[in-house]
N, C-alpha and C positions, 0 to 999 in steps of 0.2 A: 548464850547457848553453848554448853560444854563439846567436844570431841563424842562423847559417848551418842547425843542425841542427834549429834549431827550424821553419824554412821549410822541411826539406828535409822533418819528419817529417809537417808538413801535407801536403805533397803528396802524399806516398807512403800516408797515410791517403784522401786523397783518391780518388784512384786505386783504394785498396783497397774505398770505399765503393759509388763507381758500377761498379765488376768486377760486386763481389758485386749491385748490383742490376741490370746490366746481366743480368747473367746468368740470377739471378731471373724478370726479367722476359722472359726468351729460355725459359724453361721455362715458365712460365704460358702463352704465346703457342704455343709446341709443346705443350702439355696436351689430350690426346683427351676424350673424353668417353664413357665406358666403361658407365656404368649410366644408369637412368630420373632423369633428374633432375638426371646431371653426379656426383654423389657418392653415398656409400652411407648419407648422410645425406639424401638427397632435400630439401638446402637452395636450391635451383634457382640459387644465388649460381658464376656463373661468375670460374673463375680468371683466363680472358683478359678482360679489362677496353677491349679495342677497339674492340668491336661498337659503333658509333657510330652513328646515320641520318644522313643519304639513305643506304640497301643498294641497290647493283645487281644485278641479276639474273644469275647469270655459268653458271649452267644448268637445264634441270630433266629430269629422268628421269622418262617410264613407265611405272609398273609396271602388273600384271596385273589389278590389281582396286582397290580402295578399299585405301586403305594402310593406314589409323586405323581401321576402326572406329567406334560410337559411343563415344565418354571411353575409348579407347585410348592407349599411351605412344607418345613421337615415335619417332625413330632414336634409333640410337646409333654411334660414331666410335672406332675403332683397329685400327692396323696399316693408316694410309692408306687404310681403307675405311670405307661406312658401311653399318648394318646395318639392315634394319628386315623384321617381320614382316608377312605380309600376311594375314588371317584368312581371304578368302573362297578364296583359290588356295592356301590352307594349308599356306604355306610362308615360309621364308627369302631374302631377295635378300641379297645383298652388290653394290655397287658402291663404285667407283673415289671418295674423297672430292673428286679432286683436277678431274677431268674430268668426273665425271657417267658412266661406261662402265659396263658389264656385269663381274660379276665370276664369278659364282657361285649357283646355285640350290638352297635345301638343301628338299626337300617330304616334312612329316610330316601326314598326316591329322588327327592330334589337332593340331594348332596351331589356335588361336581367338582373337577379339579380346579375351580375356585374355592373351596370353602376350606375356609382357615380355623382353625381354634381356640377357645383361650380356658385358662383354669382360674378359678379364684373359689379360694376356700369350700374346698372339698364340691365344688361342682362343673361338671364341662359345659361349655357355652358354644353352639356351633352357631354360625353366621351366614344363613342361606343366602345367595346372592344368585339369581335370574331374574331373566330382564321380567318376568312375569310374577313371579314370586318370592318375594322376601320376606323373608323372620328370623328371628330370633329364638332359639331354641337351647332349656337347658336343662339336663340331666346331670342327678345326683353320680357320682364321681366312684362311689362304692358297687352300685347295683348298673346304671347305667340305665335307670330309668326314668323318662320324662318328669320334670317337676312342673315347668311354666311354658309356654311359648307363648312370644311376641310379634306378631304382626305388622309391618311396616308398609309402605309405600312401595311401587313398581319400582325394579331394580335397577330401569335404566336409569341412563346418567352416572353409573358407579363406577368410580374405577376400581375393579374388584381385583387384579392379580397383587396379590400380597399383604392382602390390608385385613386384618381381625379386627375381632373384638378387644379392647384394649381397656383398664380396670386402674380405679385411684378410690383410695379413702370410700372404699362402701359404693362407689360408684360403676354402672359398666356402661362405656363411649362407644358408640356407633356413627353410624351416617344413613342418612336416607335419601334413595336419588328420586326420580321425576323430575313434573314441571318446578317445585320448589322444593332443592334440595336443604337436610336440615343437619346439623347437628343434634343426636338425640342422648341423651341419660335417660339413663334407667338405674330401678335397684336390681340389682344383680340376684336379689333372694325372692323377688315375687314377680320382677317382670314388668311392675311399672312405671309409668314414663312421670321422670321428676323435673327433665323440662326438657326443650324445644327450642331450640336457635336456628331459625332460616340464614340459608345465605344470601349475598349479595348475589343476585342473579346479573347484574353490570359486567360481571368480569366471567360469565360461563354461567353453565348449570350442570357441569359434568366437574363430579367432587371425588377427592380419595378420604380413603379412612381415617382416624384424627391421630394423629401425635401427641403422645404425653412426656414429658420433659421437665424439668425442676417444678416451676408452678406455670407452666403455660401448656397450652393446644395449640399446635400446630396445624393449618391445614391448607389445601389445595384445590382452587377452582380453576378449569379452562373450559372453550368452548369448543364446538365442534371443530375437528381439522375440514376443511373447506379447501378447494381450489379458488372460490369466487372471492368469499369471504377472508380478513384477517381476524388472526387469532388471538383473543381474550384472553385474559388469566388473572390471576394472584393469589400470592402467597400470605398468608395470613395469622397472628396470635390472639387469642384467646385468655383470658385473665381463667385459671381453675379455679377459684373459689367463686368467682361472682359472677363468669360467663362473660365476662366486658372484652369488648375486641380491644388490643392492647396495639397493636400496628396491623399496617397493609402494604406490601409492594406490588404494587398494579405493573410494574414489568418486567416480571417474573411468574413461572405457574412451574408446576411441576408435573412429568407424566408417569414418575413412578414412587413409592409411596416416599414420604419424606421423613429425614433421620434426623436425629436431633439428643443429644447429652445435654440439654438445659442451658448448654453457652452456644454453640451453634445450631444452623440446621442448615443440612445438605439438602438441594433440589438436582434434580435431571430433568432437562429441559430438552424436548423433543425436535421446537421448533419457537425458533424467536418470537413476544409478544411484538404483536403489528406487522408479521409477517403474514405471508399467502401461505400454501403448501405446501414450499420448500423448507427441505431439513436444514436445522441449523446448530445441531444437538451442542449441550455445554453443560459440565457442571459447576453449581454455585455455590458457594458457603455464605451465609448468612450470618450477621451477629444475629442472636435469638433476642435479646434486648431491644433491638430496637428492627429488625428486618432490613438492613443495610446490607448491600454488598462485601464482602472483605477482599474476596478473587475468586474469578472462575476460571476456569480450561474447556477447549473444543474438547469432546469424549465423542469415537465413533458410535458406539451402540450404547441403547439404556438398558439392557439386562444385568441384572446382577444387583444386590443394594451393597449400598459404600455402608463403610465399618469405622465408628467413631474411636480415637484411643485417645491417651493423654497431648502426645503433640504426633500423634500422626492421623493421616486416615488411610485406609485400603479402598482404593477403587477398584473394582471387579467388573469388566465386560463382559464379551461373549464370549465363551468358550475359555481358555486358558490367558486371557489379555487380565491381568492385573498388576498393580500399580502400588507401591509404598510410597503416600506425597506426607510433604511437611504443612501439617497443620496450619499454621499461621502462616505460607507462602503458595500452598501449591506445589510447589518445587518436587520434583520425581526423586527420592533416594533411593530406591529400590524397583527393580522390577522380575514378576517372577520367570522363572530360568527354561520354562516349557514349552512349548508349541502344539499347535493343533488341535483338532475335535471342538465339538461345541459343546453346549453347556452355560447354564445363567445359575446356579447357585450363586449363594452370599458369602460371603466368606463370616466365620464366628473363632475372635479372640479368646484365650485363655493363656495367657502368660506372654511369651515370645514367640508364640505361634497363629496363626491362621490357617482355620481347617475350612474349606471347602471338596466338592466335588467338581466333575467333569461329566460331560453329556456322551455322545456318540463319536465316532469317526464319518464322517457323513452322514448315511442310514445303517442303522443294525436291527430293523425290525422286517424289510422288505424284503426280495430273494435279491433284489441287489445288491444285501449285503455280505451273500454270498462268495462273492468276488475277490474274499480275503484266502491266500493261502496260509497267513499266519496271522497269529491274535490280533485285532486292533491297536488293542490298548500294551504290546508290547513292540509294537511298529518300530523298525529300524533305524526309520527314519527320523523319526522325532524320540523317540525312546518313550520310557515306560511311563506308563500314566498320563498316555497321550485321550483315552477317555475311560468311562464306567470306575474312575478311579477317585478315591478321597485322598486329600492330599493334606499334608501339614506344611506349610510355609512358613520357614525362617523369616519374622517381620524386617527382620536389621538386613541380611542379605538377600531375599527373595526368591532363596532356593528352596525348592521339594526337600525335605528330610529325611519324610518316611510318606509313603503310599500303601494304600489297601484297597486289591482290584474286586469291583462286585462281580454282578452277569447282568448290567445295564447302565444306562444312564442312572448317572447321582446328580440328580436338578434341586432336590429340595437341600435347606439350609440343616447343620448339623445341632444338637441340643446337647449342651454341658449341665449336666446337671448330680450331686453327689458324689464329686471325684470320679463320674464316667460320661463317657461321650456316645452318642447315639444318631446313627443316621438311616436316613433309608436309601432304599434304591427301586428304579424300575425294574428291577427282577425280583419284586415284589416281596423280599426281606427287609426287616429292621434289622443291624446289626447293631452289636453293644461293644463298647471297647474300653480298656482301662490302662493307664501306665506301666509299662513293665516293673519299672523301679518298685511301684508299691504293693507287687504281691509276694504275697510269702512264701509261695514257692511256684516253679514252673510247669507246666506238664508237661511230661515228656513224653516219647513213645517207647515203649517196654519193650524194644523188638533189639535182635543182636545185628544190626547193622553187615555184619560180615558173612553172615547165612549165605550158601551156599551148597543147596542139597541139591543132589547125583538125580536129573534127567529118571534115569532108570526105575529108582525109589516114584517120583511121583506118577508116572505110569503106571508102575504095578498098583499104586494107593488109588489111582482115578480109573483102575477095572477092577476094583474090586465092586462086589456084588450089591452093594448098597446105593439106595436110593431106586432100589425098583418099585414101584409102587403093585400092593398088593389086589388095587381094585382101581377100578376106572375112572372112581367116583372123588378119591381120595385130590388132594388138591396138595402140592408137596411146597409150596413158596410162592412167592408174589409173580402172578403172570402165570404159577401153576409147573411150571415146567424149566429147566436151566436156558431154553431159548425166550421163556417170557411172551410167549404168542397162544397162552388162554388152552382152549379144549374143543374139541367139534361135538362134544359129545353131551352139551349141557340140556338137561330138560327140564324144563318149568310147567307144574298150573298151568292152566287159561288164565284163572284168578285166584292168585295164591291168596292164603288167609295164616294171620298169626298161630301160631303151633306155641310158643314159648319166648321170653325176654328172662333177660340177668343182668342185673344193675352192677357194673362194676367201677364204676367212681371213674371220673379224669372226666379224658375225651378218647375214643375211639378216632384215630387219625389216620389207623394203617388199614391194612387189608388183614388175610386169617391164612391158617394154615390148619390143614384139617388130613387126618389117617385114621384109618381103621374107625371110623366110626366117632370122633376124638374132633373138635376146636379145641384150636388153639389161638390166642387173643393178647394185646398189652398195651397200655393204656397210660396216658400220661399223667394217672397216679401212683404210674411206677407197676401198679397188679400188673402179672400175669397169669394167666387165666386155663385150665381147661375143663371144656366142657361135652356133655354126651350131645353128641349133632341131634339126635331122636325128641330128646325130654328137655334140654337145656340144664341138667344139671349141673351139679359141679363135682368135678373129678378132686380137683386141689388148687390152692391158691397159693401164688408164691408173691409175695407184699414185699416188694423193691422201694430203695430209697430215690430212686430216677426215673423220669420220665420216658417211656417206651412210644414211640416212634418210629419202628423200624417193624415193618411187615416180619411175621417169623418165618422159618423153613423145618421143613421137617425130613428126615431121613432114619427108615428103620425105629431104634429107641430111643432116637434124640433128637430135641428140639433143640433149635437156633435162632437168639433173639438181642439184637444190639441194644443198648441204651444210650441216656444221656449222661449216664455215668463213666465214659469215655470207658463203653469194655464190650465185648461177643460174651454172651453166657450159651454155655452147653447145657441143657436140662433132661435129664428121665424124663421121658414122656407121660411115664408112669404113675412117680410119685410127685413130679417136682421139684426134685433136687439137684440140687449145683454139682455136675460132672466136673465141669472146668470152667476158668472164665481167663479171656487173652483182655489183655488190656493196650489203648491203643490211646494215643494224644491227644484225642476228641469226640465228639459223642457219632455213635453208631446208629444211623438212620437210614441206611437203604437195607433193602433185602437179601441174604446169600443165597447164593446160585452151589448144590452140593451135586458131585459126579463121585459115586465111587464113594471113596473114604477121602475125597479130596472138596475143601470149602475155601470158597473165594467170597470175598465182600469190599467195602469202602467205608472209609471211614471219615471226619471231618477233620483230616493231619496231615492230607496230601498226598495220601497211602490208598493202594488197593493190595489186598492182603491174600496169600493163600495158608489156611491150615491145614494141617491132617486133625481130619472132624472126629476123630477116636481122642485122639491125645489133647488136641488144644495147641498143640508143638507149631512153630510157624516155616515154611515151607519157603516161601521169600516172598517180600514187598516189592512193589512197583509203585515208583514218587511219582506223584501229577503235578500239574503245574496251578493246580489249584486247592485253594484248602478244604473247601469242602466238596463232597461226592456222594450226589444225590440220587442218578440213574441208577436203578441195581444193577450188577452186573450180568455179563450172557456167556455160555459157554455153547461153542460149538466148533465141530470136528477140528479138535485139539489147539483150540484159540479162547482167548478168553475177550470179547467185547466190553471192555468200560470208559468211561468218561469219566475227565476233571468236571468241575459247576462250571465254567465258562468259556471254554476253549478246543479242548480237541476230544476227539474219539479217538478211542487207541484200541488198538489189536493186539495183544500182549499172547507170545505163545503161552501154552498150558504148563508145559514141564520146565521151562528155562529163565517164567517170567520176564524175559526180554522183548522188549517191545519188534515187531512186524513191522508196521507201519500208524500214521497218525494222521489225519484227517481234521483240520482247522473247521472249526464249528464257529459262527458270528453272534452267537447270543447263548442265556444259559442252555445245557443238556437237562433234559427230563427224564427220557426210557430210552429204555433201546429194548428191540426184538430182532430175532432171526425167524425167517418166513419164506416159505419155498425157497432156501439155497440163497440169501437176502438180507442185507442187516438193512435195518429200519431205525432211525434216530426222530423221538421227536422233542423239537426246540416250541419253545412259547407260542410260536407265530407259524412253522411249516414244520412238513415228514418230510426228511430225505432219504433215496434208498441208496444203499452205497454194493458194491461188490467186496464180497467179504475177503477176496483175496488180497486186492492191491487197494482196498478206499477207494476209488474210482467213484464219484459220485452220479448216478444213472439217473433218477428220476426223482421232482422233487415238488411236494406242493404247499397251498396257503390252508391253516387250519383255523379253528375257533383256537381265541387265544387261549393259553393254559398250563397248569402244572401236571396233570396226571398222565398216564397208559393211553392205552388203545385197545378196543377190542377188536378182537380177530375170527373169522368165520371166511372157509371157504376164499372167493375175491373180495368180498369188502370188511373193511378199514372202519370204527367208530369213535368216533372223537367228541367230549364234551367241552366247552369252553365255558367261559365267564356269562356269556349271553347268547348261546346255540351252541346245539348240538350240530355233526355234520356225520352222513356215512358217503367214505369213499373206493369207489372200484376199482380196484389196483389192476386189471385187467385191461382197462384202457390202455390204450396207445401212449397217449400222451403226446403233446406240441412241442414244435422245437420253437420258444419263443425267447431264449435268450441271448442270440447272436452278438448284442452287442454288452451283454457281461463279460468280463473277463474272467478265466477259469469254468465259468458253467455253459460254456457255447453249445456244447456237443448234452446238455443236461435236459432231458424230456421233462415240459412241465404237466403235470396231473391236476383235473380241475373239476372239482365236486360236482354231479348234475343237480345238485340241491343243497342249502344248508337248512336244517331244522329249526326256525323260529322257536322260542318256547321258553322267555325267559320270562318269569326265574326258572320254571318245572325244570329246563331241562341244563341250567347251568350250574356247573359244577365244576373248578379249575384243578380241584385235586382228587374229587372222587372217579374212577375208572369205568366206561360202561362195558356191560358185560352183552356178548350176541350168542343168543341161545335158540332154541328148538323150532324148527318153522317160522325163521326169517324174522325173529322179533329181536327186539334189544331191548335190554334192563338198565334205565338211566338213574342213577344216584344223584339226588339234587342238595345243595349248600340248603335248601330250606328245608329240606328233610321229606320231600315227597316223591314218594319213588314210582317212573312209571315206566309201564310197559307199550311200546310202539311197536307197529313195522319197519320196515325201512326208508320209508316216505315219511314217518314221523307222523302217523294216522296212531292217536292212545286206542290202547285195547285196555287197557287199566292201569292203577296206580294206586297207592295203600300209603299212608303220611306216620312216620315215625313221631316219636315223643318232643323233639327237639330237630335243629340245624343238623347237617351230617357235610363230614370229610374224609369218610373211612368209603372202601372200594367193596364190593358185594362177591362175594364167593357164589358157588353152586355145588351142593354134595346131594344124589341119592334123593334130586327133585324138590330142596329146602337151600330158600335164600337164605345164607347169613351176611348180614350188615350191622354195623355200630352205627350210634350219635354222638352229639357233642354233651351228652347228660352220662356219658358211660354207659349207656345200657346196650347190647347186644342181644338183636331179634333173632328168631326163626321164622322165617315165613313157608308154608306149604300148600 
């Protein structure tokens, strides 16, 4: 062989080598993430190895209620969507991975914060687990509607927290519990059963979900914990091709699911075999070959699942206790660098990182959690991302890198999937996140950082004559008015009846703004919209490339409407055309509050912003301490009222944009209202009223949970949650019951005479009820039927839209307008 062909055969080897890893690595980077964990080995070891810190933020979605759960599983990823369950709206969302969009709604009663997910080939498989009913249910992945369901056996005996449906070769793996738990197969395309493997009832009858791993099944029996009795167990393999039990260690069982890379399997072990009811917690490694010991460790608590690598593993406790051991010893090289809060996430590998989240700082859902004068999760004491925090861990040294705080617990595991990272939180967002490195350019915010306009100018701009409304009837922004506390003056039907509908594509999310006779509407097909309040015509259509989410305002000749397109557009009301548009870091979702020729809003950049609503010119910004800001903001006697998403309420003068004072809020901000001389905050879980001079917080109570308003009439207070309605009499007294809080001693607590039963009719966590004429309230429901009550929650009627609804209900001139999630915009009269 000559020189030439020796050169040539290198090359062409060469060539041959980076193809094939070019390629490789073009399929690990398209790799979805289909079950709890990324595999059906629940090794939390992602294929794409890109996920690097700094992550940008590049959207967050929504949903209806708390996503997780407590120590529930994250999303999951494919067919370009991401899936995730919601337990309290007890159901299924699909959205878009790619954009953060709406896809699909699948709602089963029996879904609970056990019920896990899995994908395989374009269909979702959810995995009902109660002690009374269990199936198997699967819906096509496109539409999100039902194909097959399967039926199983009573769900006790299951160990349900963590365990799916898990998928091989055409195959999908379950368990069945009862008196004889089983192994079950199924075909995954029609739902029936291709065999049946009981277990050894010797060693328990309380099973977890199976383990898939190079060619074996992994699984887990123990028996009942008992004071009288000892404890049962073993650990067990499976042959995948022919079902043949392959080993058994009878002492050993596992009490939380078991992980497994095909060479070992991890177990946590609650309480020693041949033990009584004393804890004796440990973790194990197995060889997977033969079910042998290699080493274990005492581990205080089993929350959390361990995380397989090449020679390490990640153990994860409760709350911030994690662990870099050496694979083949045990041995601790690492541990991470934080303290505090709880929290049982998994930790999920992609390169030299481990992202997990953090739970609470004790409670942040109760009024005890009130008791913070400053943010939890930026506590002094233990510093930042001590909870509601996602964290990326250096594996080699065990330190935090980078942090991204939500507005709750992060309990569910995070999903790598197409060079992006996805997690949820108990403040009821999915966020999406991507490398900094790999985007092509940043967004920045388009504001001159050194703005400084003269006091005097925005005075004379916020008494100018605009924004007076011409009629009574007129509704000028979200809440109606710059204090966001509604109208006394609404009057409805007995029993309205449809007058007119207009299809306009997307979803109807927000609320309307409405002058001189004129809706105004925008839809996250990007339309906006106006239309004649009377006939439901259309004025003009202005067909944006962004999704509209941001309630609009109206003042004079122009309309004001933020988008996803990270900008504030000024529009003629008239024609529909673009006066101005400010552009701002992030997408534009609450509503502006306009005084004068002076507009103030929030953006998702950290910003609350004022313009001069003529020009578009920026007047100055005020930083939050959070990135997104979702309360609209309040204007009153020359203060501007806003919130960051998870931390304080701020008072910011009107002319100086300098902040007043700030007031520590314990969970995300929703609305705020000023009301009789009164600012009104409401958080997920309670209202607080605060004195608008100094924050001083006065009186504060427990609501239906949720994301939307308040309606306001007179004394009472009307709140929709996830599963009741509630109306509260702000006129009360209120109890002095927190003596032994710190910070809220001297704080009156307010206590509903009644909550409103009426779920689903009357839940609704983002649409607003309205209280209108002769003591009635108009409740907007997520199922789309809207009704009309007393104050006792006694129906006097109700009328059901075309579809689901998350848009808020206006009143103009005795004509409901409300939107669906089908685009279309009613009139009712």
């Amino acid at each position: 062989m000559n020189m030439r062909t020796l050169i040539f055969n290198f090359i062409l080897f060469c060539m041959l080598y980076f193809s094939y890893n070019l390629i490789d690595s073009k399929d690990k980077f398209n790799e979805d993430w289909p079950v709890y964990r990324g595999d059906p080995g629940y090794s939390g070891l992602a294929k794409d190895n890109s996920i690097k810190p700094p992550l940008k933020l590049l959207w967050s979605y929504r949903m209806d209620s708390d996503t997780s759960g407590d120590a529930n599983s994250g999303p999951i990823i494919g067919d370009g969507k991401l899936y995730q369950s919601t337990y309290m709206e007890r159901s299924v969302v699909a959205i878009d991975s790619e954009n953060g969009s709406f896809c699909w709604e699948y709602v089963n009663k029996f879904i609970n914060s056990k019920t896990i997910l899995g994908y395989y080939q374009k269909k979702v498989y959810i995995w009902i687990k109660k002690r009374h009913r269990v199936e198997v249910i699967c819906l096509n992945s496109s539409t999100g509607k039902q194909v097959w369901l399967h039926k199983l056996n009573l769900g006790e005996n299951i160990m349900t927290r963590r365990t799916g449906p898990v998928f091989h070769n055409n195959k999908l793996y379950i368990v069945e519990g009862g008196e004889k738990p089983a192994l079950k197969v199924l075909n995954p395309e029609t739902g029936a059963m291709i065999v049946s493997i009981e277990m050894n009832q010797n060693d328990g009858n309380f099973v977890s979900g199976p383990c898939i791993a190079g060619s074996k099944i992994f699984m887990t029996t123990k028996s009942k914990v008992s004071k009288e009795k000892k404890i049962t167990g073993a650990v067990f393999a499976y042959d995948l091709n022919t079902g043949k039990e392959l080993w058994r260690n009878n002492a050993i069982y596992s009490s939380a699911p078991l992980v497994s890379d095909g060479k070992i399997v991890i177990c946590k072990v609650e309480r020693q075999v041949g033990i009584k009811a004393n804890s004796n917690q440990k973790l194990y490694v197995l060889d997977a070959n033969t079910g042998k010991e290699n080493w274990s460790i005492p581990i205080k608590i089993l929350y959390g699942t361990s995380t397989i690598l090449s020679e390490k593993i990640i153990l994860k406790g409760y709350g911030l206790r994690t662990k870099v051991l050496d694979r083949k010893t045990g041995k601790t090289l690492a541990t991470f660098n934080k303290k505090g809060g709880s929290g049982c996430a998994s930790p999920i590998v992609s390169g030299n990182f481990a992202y997990f989240g953090t739970g609470s700082f004790n409670d942040s859902e109760g009024i005890w959690a009130w008791r913070f004068t400053e943010p939890p999760h930026t506590n002094k004491k233990y510093g930042v991302g001590v909870c509601w925090t996602l964290h990326a861990m250096d594996i080699n040294t065990g330190k935090s890198v980078w942090q991204f705080i939500t507005g709750n617990n992060v309990c569910g595991g995070v999903a790598i999937a197409k060079g992006r990272l996805y997690v949820n939180s108990r403040d009821g967002r999915i966020y999406c996140f991507e490398p900094v490195e790999k985007m092509d350019k940043q967004i920045k915010v388009m504001v001159d950082n050194s703005i400084h306009t003269p006091k005097d100018l925005i005075k004379k701009l916020a008494n100018n004559k605009g924004n007076k409304t011409k009629d009574e009837n007129d509704w000028l922004m979200e809440g109606n008015n710059i204090k966001r506390n509604g109208s006394s003056k609404i009057v409805i039907n007995t029993k309205p009846k449809l007058t007119w509908k207009f299809e306009l594509g997307g979803r109807i999310v927000s609320s309307f703004a409405i002058i001189n006779g004129v809706v105004f509407a925008g839809s996250t097909s990007g339309k906006i919209i106006a239309l004649d309040l009377e006939s439901g015509n259309k004025k003009w259509l202005y067909d944006g490339k962004h999704a509209v989410k941001c309630s609009p305002a109206v003042s004079e000749d122009l309309l004001y409407i933020g988008t996803d397109g990270n900008e504030l557009l000024a529009m003629d009301i008239n024609t529909g055309s673009i006066k101005w548009k400010f552009k701002t870091g992030g997408p534009v979702q609450c509503s502006p509050a306009i005084l004068g020729d002076v507009l103030v809003f929030g953006a998702n950049d950290y910003h609350i912003y004022l313009l001069n609503r003529i020009t578009g010119k920026l007047l100055w910004k005020f930083k939050t301490e959070s990135e997104i800001v979702k309360a609209p903001p309040v204007i009153y006697d020359g203060k501007i009222y806003a919130a960051g998403w998870r931390d304080w309420l701020y008072c910011i003068d009107l002319f100086s944009g300098e902040k007043v004072w700030q007031s520590c809020v314990p969970i995300s901000l929703e609305y705020i209202a000023v009301y009789r001389e009164k600012v009104y905050l409401r958080s997920p879980y309670q209202l607080c009223e605060y004195d608008p001079k100094n924050g001083k917080r006065l009186r504060i109570a427990n609501i239906p949970y949720g994301y939307n308003g308040f309606g306001i009439k007179e004394n009472i207070f009307a709140f929709a949650g996830v599963n009741s309605g509630m109306v509260l009499d702000i006129d009360m007294q209120g109890e002095l019951k927190n003596k032994k809080i710190p910070n809220m001693e001297e704080v009156l607590v307010l206590k509903s005479k009644k909550r409103l039963k009426g779920f689903p009719s009357l839940a609704n966590s983002s649409g607003t009820p309205l209280i209108v004429s002769e003591e009635r309230i108009l409740w907007p429901s997520k199922s789309g039927k809207i009704k009309i009550t007393k104050y006792d929650g006694t129906t006097l009627d109700s009328f059901k839209l075309e579809s689901s609804c998350h848009s808020s209900p206006v009143v103009s001139n005795g004509i409901i307008i409300i939107g669906d999630d089908h685009g279309i915009i009613y009139g009712y009269r």
